[in-house]
N, C-alpha and C positions, 0 to 999 in steps of 0.2 A: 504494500500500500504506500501509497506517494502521497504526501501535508502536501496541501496548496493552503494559498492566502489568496483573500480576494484583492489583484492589482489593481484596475482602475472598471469602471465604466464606462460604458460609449456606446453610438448613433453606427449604424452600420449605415455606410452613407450609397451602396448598392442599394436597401430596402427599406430604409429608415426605421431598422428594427434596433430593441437593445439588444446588448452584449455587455455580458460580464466576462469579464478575463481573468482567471486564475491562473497563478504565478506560482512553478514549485517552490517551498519552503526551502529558503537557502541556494536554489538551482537559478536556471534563467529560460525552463521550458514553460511555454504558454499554454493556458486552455482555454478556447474563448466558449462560452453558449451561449445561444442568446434566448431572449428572456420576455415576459411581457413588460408592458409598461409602466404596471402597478407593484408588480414585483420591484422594477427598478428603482423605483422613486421609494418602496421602503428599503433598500439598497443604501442608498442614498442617504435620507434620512439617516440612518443608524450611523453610516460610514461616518458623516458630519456634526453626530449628536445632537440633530435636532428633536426639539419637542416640538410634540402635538396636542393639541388641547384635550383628545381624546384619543385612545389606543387606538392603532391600526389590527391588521386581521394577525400578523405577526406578533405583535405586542401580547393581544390575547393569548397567544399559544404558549409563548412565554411564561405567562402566569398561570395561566393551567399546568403547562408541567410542573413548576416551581410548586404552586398549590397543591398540587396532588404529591407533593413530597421526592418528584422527580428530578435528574441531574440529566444536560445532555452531555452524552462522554463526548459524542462525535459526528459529523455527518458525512456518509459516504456515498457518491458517485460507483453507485452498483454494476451498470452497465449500459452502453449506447444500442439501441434494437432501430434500424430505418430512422436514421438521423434523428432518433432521441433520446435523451438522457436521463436514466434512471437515477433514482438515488433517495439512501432511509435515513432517516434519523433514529438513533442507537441510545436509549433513554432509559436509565438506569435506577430502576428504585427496588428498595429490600431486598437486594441479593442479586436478583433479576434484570436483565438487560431484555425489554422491548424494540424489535427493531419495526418501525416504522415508515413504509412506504410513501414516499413523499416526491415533489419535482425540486428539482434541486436549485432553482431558484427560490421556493420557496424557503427550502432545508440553508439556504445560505445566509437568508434575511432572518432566520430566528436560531442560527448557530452566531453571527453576528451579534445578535443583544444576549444570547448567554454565555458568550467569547468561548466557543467553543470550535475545537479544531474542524 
């Protein structure tokens, strides 16, 4: 398994889609996927520490896991199936490791607000 961090965001200026780019931990290999628009901008958000008057949909997920006495160890990039990107969230409470099927945009924006690898 290979740590990425998330580099920057950006406009894919062929389709005017996002794009998040993961950067290996310590390497200099890229992962770009791209992403919707509302994922990106709580991307974004978090990357900048912005507040919001009220939680976003990630925000919530957040405190549910947290609430329900949940830790996330990690979020993995499972597998790419016809140019798409699989990937769960690995959410660890009383012994038990949960893994969590999720889009890895999402799984980025709320590994982000629990600073999780």
């Amino acid at each position: 398994m290979i740590e990425v961090v998330v580099s920057r965001l950006g406009v894919d200026s062929a389709n005017q889609s996002h794009v998040v780019i993961l950067q290996e931990k310590g390497g200099h290999r890229l992962l770009p996927i791209w992403i919707g628009q509302s994922e990106a901008e709580s991307i974004l958000i978090q990357m900048h520490n912005l507040k919001r008057p009220r939680p976003l949909t990630h925000d919530l997920c957040k405190s549910i896991i947290l609430g329900l006495g949940g830790q996330l160890q990690r979020v993995q990039i499972t597998h790419v199936e016809k140019n798409t990107y699989y990937a769960e969230l690995h959410i660890a409470r009383d012994g038990d490791v949960a893994r969590v099927d999720a889009r890895p945009s999402d799984s980025i924006a709320i590994a982000l607000r629990l600073s999780a690898p």
